[in-house]
SETI-708641 format. One line per field, with one value per residue: residue in one letter; x negated, y negated, z negated of N, C-alpha, C in turn; residue number from 1. Coordinates in steps of 0.1 Angstrom, whole numbers, plus 5000, padded with zeros to 4 digits. Example, Ala and Ser with C-alpha at 12.3 -4.5 7.8 and 13.67 -1.06 7.14 Angstrom:
<sites>
keke	A_S
nu	4868_4872
nv	5057_5022
nw	4922_4929
cau	4877_4863
cav	5045_5011
caw	4922_4929
cu	4868_4871
cv	5033_5000
cw	4922_4921
ketor	1_2
</sites>
This chain:
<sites>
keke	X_X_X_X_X_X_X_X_X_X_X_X_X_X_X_X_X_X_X_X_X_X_X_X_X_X_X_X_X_X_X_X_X_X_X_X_X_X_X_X_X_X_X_X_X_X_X_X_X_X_X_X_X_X_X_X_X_X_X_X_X_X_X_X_X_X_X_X_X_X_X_X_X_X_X_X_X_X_X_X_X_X_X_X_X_X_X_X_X_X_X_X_X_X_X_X_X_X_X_X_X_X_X_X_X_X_X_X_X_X_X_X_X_X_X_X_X_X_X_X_X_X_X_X_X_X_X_X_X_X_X_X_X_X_X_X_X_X_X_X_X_X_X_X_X_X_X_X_X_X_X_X_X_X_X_X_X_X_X_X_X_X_X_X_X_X_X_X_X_X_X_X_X_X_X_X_X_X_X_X_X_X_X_X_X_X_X_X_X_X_X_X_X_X_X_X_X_X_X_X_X_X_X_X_X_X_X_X_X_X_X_X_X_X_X_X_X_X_X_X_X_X_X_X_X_X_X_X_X_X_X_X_X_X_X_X_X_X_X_X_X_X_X_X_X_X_X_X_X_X_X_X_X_X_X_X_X_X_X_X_X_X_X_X_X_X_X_X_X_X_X_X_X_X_X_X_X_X_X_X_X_X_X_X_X_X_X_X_X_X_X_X_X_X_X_X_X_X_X_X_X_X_X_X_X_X_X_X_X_X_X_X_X_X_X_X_X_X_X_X_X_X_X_X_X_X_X_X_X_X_X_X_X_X_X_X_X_X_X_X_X_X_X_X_X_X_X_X_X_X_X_X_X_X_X_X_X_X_X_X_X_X_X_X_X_X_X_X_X_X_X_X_X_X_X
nu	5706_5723_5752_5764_5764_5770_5799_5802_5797_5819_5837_5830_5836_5866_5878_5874_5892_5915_5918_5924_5942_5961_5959_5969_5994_6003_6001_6022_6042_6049_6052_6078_6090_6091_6109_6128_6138_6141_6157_6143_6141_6127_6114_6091_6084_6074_6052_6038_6029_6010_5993_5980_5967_5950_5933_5923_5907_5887_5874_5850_5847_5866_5877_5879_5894_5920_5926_5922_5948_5967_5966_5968_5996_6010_6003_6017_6044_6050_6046_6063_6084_6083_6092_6119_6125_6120_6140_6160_6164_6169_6199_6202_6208_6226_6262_6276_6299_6323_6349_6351_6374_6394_6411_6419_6446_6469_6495_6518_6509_6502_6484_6461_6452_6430_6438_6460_6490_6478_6452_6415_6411_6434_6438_6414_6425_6448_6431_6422_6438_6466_6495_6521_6523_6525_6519_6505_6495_6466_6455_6426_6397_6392_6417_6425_6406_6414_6444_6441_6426_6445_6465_6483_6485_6466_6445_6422_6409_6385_6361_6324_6303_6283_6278_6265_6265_6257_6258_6285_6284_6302_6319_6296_6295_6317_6322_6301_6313_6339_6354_6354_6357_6344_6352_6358_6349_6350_6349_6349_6354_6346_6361_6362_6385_6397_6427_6455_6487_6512_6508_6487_6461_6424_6407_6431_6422_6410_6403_6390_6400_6386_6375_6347_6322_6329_6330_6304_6296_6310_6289_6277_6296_6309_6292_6286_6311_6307_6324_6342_6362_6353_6366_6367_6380_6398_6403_6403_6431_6448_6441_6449_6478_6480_6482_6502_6518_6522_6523_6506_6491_6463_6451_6432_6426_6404_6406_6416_6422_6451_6461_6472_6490_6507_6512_6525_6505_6489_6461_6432_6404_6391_6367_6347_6331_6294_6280_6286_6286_6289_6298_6321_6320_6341_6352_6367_6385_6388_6407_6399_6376_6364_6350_6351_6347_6335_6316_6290_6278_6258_6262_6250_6240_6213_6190_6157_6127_6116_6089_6055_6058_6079_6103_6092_6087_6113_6119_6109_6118_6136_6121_6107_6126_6139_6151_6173_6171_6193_6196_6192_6200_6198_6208_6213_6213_6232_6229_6200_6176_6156_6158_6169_6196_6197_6212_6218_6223_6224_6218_6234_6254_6274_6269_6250_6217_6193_6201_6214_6193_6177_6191_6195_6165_6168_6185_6172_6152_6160_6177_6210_6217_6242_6267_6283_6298_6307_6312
nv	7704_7702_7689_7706_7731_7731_7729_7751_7771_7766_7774_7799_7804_7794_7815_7842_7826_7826_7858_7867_7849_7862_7887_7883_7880_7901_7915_7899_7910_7933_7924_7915_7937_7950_7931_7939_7963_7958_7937_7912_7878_7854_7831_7823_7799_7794_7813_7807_7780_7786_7802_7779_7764_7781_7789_7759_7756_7771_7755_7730_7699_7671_7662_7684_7704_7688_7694_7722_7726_7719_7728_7756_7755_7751_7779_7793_7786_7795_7818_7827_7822_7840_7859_7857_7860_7887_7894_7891_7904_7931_7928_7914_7891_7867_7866_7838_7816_7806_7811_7817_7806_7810_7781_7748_7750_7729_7726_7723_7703_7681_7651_7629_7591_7563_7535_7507_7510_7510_7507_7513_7543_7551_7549_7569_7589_7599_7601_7625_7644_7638_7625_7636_7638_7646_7626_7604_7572_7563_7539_7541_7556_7577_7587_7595_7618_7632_7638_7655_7677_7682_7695_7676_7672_7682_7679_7652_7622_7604_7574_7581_7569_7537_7525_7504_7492_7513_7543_7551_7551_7558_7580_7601_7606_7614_7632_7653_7651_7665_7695_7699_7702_7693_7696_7689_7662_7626_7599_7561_7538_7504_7479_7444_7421_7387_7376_7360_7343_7335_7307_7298_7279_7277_7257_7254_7273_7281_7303_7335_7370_7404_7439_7442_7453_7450_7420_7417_7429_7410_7389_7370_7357_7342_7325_7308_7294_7274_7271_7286_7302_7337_7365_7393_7424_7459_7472_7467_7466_7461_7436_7424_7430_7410_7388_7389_7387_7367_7342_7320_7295_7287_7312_7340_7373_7398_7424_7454_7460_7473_7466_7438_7444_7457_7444_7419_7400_7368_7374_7357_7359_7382_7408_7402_7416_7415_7439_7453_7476_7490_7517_7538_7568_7593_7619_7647_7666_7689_7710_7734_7764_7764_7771_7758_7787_7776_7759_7733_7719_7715_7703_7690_7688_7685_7684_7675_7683_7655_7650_7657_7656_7678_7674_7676_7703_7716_7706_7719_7741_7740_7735_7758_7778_7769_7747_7717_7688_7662_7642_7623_7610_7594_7592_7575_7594_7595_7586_7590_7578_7569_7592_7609_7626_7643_7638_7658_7664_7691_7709_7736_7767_7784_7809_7819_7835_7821_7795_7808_7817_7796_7783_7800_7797_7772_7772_7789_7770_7746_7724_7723_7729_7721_7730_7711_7714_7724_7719
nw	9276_9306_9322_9336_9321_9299_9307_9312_9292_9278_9293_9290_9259_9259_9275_9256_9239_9252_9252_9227_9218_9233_9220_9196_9199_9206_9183_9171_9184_9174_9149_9148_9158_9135_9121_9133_9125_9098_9093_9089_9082_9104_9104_9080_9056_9035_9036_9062_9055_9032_9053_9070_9054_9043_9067_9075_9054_9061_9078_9087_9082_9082_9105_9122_9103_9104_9132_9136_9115_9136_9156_9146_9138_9165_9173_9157_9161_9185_9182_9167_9187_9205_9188_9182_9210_9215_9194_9202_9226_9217_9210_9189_9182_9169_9169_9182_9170_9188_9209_9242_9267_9294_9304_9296_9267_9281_9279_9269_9247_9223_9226_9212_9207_9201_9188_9203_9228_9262_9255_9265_9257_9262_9292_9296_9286_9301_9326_9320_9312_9329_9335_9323_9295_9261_9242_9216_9200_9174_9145_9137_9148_9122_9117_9139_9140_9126_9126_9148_9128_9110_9125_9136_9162_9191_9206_9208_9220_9220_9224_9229_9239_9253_9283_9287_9260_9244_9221_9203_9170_9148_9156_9162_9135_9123_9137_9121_9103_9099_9111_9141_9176_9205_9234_9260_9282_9297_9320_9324_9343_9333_9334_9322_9313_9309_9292_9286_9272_9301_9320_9309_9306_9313_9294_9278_9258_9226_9207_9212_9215_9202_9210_9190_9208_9234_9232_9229_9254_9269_9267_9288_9300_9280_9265_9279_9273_9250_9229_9220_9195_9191_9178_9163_9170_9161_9184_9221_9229_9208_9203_9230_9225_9200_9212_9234_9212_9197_9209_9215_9231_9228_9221_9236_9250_9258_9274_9295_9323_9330_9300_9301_9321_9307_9286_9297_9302_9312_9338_9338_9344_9356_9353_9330_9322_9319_9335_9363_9366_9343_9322_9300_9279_9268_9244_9245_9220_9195_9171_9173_9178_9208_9242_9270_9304_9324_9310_9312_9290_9262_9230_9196_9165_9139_9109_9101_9084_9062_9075_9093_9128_9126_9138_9169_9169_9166_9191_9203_9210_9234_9253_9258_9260_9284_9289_9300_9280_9280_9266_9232_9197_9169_9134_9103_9074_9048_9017_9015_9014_9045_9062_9086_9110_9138_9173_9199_9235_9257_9288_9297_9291_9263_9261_9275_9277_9270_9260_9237_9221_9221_9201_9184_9174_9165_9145_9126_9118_9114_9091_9081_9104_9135_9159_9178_9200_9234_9267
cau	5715_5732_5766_5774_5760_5775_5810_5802_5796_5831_5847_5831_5846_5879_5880_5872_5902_5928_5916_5920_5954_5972_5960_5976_6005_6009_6006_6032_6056_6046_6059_6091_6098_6096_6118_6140_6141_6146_6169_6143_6140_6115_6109_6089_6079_6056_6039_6035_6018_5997_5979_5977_5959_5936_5925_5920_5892_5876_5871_5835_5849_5882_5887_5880_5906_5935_5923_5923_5959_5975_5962_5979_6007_6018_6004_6028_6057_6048_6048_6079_6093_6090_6101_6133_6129_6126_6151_6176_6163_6172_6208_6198_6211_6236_6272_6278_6311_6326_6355_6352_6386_6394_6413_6424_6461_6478_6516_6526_6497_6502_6470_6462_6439_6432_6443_6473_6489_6471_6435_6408_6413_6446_6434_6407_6432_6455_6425_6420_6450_6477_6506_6528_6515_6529_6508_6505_6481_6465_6445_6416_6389_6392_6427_6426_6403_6425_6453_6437_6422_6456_6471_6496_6475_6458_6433_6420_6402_6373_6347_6313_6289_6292_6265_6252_6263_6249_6266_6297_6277_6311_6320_6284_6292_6331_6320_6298_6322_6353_6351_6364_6346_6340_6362_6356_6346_6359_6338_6358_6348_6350_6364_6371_6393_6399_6438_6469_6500_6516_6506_6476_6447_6409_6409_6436_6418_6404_6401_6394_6398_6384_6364_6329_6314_6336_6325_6292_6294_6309_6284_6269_6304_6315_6284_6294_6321_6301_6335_6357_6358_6354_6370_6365_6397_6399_6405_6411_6445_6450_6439_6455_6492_6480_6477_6513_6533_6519_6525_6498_6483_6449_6451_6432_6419_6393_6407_6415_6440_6465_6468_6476_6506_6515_6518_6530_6498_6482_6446_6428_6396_6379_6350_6338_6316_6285_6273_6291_6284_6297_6313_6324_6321_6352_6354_6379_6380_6399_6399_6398_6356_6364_6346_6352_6334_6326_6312_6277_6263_6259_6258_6238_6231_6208_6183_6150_6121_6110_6073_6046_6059_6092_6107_6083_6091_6127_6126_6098_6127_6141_6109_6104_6138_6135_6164_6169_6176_6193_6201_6190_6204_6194_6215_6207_6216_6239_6224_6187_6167_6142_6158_6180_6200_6197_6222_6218_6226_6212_6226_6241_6266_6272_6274_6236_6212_6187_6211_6219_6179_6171_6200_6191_6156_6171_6191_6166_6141_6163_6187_6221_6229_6254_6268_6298_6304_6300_6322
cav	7711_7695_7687_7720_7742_7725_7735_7769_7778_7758_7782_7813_7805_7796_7832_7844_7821_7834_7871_7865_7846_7876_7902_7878_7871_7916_7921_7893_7918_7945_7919_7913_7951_7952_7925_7939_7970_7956_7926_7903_7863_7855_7820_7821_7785_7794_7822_7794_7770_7793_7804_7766_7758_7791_7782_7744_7758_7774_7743_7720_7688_7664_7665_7703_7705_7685_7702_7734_7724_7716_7743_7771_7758_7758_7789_7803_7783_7801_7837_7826_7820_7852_7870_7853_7860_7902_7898_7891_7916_7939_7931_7911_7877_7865_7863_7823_7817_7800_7817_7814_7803_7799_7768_7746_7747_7714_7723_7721_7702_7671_7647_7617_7579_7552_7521_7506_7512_7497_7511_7523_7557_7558_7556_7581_7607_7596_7605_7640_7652_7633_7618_7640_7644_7642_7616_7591_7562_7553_7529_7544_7572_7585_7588_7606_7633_7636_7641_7671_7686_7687_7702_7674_7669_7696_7669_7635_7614_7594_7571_7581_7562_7529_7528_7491_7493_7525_7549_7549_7559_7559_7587_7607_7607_7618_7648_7658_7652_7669_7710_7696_7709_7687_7707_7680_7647_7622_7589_7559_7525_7494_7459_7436_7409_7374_7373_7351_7344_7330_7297_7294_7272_7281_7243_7253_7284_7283_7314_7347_7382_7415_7448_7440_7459_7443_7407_7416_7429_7399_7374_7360_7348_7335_7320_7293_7283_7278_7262_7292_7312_7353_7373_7410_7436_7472_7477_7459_7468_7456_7421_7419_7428_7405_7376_7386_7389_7353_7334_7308_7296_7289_7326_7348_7386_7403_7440_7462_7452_7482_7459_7427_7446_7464_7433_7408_7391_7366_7375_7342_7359_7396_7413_7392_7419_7409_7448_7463_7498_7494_7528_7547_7583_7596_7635_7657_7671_7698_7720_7754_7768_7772_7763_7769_7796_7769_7744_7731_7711_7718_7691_7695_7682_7690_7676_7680_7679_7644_7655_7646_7671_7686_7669_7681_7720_7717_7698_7727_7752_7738_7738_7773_7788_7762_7742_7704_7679_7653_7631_7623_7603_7596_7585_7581_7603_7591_7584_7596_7567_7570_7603_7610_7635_7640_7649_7666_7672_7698_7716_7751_7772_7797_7826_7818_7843_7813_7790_7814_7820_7783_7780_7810_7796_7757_7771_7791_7761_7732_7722_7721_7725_7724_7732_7700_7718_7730_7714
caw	9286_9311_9315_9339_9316_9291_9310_9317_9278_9274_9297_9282_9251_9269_9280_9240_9231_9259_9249_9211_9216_9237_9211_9184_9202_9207_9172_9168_9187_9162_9132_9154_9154_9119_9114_9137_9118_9084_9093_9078_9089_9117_9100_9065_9057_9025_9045_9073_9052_9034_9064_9073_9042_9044_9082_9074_9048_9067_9086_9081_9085_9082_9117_9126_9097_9109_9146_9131_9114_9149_9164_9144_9139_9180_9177_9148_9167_9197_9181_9163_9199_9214_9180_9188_9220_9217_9188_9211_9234_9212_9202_9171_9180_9158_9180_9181_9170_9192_9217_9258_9277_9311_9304_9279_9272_9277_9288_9254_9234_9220_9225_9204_9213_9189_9195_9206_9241_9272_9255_9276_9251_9270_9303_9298_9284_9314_9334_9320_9312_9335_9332_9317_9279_9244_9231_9205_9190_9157_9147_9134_9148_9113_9120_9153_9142_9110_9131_9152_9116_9100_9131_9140_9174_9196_9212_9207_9229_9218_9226_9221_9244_9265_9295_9284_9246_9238_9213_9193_9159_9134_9163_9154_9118_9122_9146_9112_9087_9107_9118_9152_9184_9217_9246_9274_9285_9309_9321_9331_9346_9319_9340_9312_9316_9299_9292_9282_9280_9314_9323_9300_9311_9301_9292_9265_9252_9217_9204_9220_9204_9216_9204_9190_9221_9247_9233_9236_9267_9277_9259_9294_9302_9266_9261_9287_9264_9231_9218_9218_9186_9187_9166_9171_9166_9160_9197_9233_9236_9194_9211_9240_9224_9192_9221_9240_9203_9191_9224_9212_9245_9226_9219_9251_9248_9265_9275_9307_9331_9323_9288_9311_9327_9293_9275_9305_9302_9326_9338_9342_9354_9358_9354_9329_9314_9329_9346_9374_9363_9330_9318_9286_9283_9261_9245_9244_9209_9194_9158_9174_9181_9218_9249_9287_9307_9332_9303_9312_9284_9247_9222_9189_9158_9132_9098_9100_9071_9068_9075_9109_9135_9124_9153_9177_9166_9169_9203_9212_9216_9244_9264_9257_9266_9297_9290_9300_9275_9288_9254_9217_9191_9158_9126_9093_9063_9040_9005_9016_9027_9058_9064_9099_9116_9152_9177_9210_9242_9266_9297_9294_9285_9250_9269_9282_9262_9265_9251_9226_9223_9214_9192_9170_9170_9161_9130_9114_9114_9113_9088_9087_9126_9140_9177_9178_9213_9248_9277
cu	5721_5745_5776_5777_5770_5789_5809_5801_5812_5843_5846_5840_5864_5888_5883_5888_5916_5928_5923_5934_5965_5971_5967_5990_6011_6010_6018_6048_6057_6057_6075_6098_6102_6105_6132_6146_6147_6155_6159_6140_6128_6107_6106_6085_6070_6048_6028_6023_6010_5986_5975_5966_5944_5930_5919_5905_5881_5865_5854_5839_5862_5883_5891_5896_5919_5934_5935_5947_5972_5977_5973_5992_6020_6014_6011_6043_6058_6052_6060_6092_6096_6089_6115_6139_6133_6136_6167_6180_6171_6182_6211_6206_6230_6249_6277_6298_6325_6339_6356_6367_6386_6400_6417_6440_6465_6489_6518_6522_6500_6488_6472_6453_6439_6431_6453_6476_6484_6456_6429_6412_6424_6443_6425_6418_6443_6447_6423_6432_6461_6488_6516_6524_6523_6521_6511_6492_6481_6457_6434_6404_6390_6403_6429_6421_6411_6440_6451_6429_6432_6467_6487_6493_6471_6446_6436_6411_6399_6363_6338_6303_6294_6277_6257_6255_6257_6261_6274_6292_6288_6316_6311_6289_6304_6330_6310_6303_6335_6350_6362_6353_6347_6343_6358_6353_6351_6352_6345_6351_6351_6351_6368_6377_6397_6419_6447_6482_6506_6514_6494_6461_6432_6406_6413_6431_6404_6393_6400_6389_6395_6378_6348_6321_6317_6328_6310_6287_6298_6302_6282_6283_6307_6306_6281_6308_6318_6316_6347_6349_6363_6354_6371_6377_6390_6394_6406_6430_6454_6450_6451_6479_6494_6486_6492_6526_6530_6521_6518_6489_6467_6444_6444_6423_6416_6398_6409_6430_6451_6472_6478_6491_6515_6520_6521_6519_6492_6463_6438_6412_6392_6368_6342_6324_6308_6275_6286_6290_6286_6306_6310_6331_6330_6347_6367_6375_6391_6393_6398_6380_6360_6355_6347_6342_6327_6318_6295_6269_6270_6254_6255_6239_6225_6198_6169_6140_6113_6090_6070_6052_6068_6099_6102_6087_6101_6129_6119_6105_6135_6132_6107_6109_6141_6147_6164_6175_6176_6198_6199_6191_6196_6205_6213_6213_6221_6231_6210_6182_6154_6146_6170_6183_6202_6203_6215_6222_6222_6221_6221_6250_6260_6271_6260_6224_6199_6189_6211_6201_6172_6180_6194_6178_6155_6174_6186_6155_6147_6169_6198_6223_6238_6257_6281_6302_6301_6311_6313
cv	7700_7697_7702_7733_7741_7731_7747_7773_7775_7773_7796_7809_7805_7808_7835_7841_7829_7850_7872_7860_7857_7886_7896_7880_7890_7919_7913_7902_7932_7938_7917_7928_7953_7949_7929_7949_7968_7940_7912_7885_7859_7842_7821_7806_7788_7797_7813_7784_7773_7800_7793_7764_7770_7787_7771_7749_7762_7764_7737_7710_7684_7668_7679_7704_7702_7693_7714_7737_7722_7725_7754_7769_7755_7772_7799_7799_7789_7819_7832_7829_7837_7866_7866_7856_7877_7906_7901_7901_7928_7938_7923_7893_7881_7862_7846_7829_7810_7813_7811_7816_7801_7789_7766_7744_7738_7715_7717_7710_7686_7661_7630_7604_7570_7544_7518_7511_7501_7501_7517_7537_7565_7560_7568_7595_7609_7607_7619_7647_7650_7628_7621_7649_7635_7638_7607_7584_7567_7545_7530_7562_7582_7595_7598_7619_7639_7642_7661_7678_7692_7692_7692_7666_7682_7689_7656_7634_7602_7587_7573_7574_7553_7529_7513_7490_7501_7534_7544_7553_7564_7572_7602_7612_7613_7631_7656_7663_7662_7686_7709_7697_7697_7697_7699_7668_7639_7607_7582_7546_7515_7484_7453_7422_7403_7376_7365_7350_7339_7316_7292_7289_7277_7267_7245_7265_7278_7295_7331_7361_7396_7428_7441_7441_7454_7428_7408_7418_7419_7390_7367_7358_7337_7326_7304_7290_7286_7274_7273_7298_7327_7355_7389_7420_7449_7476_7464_7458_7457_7441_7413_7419_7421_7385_7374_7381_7373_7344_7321_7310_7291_7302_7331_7363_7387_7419_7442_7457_7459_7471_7455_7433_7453_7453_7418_7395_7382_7364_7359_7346_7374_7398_7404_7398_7419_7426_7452_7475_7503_7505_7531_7559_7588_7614_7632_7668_7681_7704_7735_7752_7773_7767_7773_7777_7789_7760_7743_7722_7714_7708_7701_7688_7688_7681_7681_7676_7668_7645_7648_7661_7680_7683_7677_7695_7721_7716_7714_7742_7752_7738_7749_7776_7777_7755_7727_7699_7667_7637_7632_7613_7605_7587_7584_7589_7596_7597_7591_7587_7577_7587_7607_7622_7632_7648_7648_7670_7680_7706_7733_7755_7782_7806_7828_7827_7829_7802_7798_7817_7812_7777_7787_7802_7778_7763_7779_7784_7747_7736_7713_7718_7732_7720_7727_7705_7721_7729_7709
cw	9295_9313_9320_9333_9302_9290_9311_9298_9269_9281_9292_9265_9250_9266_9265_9237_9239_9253_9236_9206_9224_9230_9199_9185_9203_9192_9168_9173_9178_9151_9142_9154_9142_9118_9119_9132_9104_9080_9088_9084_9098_9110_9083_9061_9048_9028_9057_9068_9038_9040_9069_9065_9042_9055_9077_9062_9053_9079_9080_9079_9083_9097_9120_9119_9099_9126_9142_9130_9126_9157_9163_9140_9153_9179_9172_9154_9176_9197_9173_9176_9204_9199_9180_9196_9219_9207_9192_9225_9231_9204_9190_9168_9172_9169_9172_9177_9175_9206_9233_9261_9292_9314_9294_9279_9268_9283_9278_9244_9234_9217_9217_9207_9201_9200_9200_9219_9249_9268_9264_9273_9260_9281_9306_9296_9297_9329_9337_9319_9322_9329_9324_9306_9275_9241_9218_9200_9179_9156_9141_9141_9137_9116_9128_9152_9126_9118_9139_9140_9113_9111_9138_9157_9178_9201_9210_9214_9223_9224_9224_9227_9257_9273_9291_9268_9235_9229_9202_9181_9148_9146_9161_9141_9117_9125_9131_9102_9087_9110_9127_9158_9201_9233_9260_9275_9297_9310_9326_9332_9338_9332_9328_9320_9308_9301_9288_9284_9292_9313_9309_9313_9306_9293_9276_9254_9238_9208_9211_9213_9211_9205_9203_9200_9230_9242_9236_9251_9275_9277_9269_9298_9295_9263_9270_9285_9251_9222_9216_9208_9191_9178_9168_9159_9165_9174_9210_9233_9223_9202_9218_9233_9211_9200_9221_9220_9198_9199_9225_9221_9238_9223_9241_9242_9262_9262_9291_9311_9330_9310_9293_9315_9318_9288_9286_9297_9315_9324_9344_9347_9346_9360_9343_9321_9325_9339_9350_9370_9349_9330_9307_9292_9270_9258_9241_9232_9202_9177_9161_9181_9193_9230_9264_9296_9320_9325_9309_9306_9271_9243_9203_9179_9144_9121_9097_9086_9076_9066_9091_9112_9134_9139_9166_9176_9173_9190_9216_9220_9227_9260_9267_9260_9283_9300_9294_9290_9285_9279_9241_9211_9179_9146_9112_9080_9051_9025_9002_9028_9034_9062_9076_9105_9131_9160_9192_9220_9251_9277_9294_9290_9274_9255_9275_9273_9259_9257_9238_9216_9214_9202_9180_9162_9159_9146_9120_9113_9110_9097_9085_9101_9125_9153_9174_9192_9229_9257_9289
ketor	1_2_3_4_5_6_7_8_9_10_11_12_13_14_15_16_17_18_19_20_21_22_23_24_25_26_27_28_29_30_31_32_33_34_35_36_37_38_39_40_41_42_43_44_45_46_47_48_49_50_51_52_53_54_55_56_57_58_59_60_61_62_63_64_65_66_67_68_69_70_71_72_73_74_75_76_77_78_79_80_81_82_83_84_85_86_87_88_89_90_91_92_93_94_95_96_97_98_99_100_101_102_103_104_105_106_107_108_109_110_111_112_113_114_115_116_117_118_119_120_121_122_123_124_125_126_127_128_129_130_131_132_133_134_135_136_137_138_139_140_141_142_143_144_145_146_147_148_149_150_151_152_153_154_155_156_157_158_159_160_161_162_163_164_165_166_167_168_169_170_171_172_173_174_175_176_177_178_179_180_181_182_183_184_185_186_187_188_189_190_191_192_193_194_195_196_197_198_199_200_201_202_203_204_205_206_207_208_209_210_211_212_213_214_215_216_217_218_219_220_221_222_223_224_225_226_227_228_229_230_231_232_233_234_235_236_237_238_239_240_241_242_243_244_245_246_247_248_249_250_251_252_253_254_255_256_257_258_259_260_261_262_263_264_265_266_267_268_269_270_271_272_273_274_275_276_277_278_279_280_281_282_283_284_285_286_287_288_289_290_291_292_293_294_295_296_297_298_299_300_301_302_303_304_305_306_307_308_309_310_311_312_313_314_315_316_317_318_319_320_321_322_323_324_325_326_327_328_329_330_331_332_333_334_335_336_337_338_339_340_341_342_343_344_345_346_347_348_349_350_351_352_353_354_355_356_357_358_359_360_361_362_363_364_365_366_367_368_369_370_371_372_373_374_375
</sites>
C-alpha cells in the first residue's frame, strides 16, 4: 500500500473512533442522571481501575497496553467532566462555603504585620488599608496568623512571594495549618538599603545584619566586601532597629528606607539589591470564609496520589472548565517522604458556576483541598 491509502484507512477508522466516543460520552449522560437521582459520587476509583485493567487485556502487546491504559483513562476523566458538568446543571453542585461581600470592613478592624516597625509588612498594610488603622507587630508569621485565629486581629498581612526570591514556603504551610482565608493582596516595590548609625563609614563596617532573602538578594553587592560578616534576623526592620539600639558603627543593616527614618538611621547607599523590579506580593488574611464579589483569583491547594498522572487529572479541570492558571507551587508533606501538596492559583471568582464546576471536580478527585481564598 502506499502511504495515501495508508491515510485514508487511518481516517476511516478516525471516523469509527469519533462515532464510538459521542455514543460513550451520551450514555455517560444517562449515568449522570442516575447519579443525579440517587445522590451517588461521580468519581469511583475501584470501578475506574477495574475497567483499566479489563481494557489493558484485551491488549496484544506491552505497548498497545500502556496505549490502551492512557487512552481510557482521558476518556473516563472526560466523561467524569461533563457528569460534573450536567450535575451542576441540574442544581447538584455543592454550595461553596464561602460568603460574598461588597467590602471588607476596616473602620473598626484591627490589622496585624510581623516584624518590628519600619517592615516592608508595614508598608504593604499602609498601602492597603491607609493610614488610619489599629495595628500592631509580632515577631513571628505564626504569631500573626495566631492572632487573627483567636480573634485578637481581624487581618494580617503577609508575605508570600518575592519576584527574584520566589515563595515564602513557612507562609504555604501556615495557610494549611490555620482555617484563615486570603481576602486581598497588595504588591509593593523592594529598594533595600545598606544602613548605620550617623557618621559611619563602609571602611568601618564589619558586620551586616538583614533577612535571609534580603541578603541574598543583595549578594552581588556584599560579595564585594568578602570581609563583612552576615547575619540574617527575623526581619529587615528587627535589623535595622537592632543596628540604631547598639550604636556600634561596625554594626550596618540592610532594610527599606521607611526603617532608616524610623530608627534615625544613615543610608550609606541604595538599591543595593541587585534587580530593579524587585517586589513582594503580601495577602490580606482573615478567619471569616468570605470573599469579595469583585475578587478575581482563586488560590488552591490540594494532595494528590503519589502515582504517574495524578497531577495531570487534577490540572485537567482547569482546561476543561477554561480557566487560566496563572501559578503552582509545590511543598512537601510533613512526615511522608517524596510526597507534596500543591497550591494554586487560577483566575475567577466563587460565584462563577465554572469555578464552582472545576472545584467540585478538584475535591472529589483530589485530596484534601482546600480553597485558602478568592480576592
Amino acid at each position: 500500500m502506499d502511504l495515501l491509502e495508508l491515510r485514508g484507512r487511518i481516517d476511516e477508522i478516525d471516523q469509527q473512533i469519533v462515532a464510538l466516543y459521542e455514543k460513550r460520552m451520551e450514555v455517560s449522560k444517562q449515568v449522570a442522571e442516575y447519579k443525579i437521582e440517587t445522590g451517588k459520587r461521580v468519581f469511583d476509583k475501584a470501578r475506574e481501575e477495574e475497567k483499566i485493567q479489563k481494557v489493558k487485556s484485551l491488549t496484544h502487546n506491552d505497548f498497545n497496553s500502556h496505549g490502551i491504559e492512557e487512552l481510557f483513562e482521558q476518556i473516563m476523566c472526560m466523561s467524569r467532566k461533563l457528569q460534573y458538568q450536567l450535575i451542576s446543571e441540574h442544581g447538584g453542585l455543592n454550595k461553596l462555603p464561602f460568603i460574598k461581600v461588597d467590602c471588607l470592613e476596616t473602620q473598626k478592624a484591627r490589622v496585624v504585620f510581623q516584624g518590628a516597625e519600619g517592615a516592608y509588612s508595614q508598608a504593604a498594610m499602609h498601602q492597603y488599608f491607609g493610614d488610619q488603622i489599629d495595628s500592631f507587630h509580632v515577631d513571628t508569621f505564626r504569631d500573626a496568623m495566631m492572632a487573627i485565629d483567636e480573634g485578637s486581629a481581624d487581618f494580617a498581612v503577609l508575605p508570600i512571594e518575592n519576584s527574584t526570591a520566589g515563595m515564602v514556603s513557612e507562609i504555604y504551610d501556615l495557610l494549611v495549618e490555620f482555617e484563615n482565608y486570603i481576602v486581598g493582596e497588595q504588591i509593593i516595590k523592594i529598594e533595600h538599603c545598606l544602613m548605620a548609625v550617623p557618621g559611619t563609614e563602609l571602611s568601618d563596617i564589619k558586620t551586616v545584619y538583614s533577612h535571609p532573602q534580603s541578603l541574598m538578594q543583595s549578594a552581588r553587592f556584599l560579595n564585594n566586601h568578602p570581609d563583612w560578616r552576615q547575619i540574617s534576623m527575623q526581619n529587615n526592620a528587627f535589623a535595622a532597629r537592632k543596628v540604631a539600639d547598639e550604636k556600634d558603627k561596625t554594626q550596618a543593616a540592610i532594610a527599606s528606607e521607611y526603617a532608616a527614618k524610623l530608627y534615625d538611621l544613615e543610608i550609606l547607599k541604595k538599591g543595593v539589591n541587585q534587580s530593579d523590579t524587585n517586589s513582594t506580593r503580601f495577602i490580606i488574611v482573615t478567619n471569616q470564609k468570605i470573599f469579595l464579589k469583585d475578587a478575581k483569583k482563586v488560590s488552591i491547594c490540594f494532595e494528590v496520589a503519589h502515582e504517574s498522572g495524578s497531577l495531570y487529572h487534577m490540572l485537567s479541570h482547569f482546561i476543561y472548565n477554561n480557566l487560566n492558571m496563572n501559578r503552582i507551587e509545590s511543598r512537601p508533606i510533613e512526615n511522608r517522604n517524596w510526597e507534596y501538596r500543591f497550591f494554586i492559583d487560577f483566575d475567577g471568582n466563587l460565584s462563577d458556576s465554572a469555578v464552582k464546576n472545576a472545584l467540585r471536580g478538584l475535591r472529589e478527585e483530589a485530596r484534601n483541598m482546600k480553597i485558602l481564598g478568592n480576592y
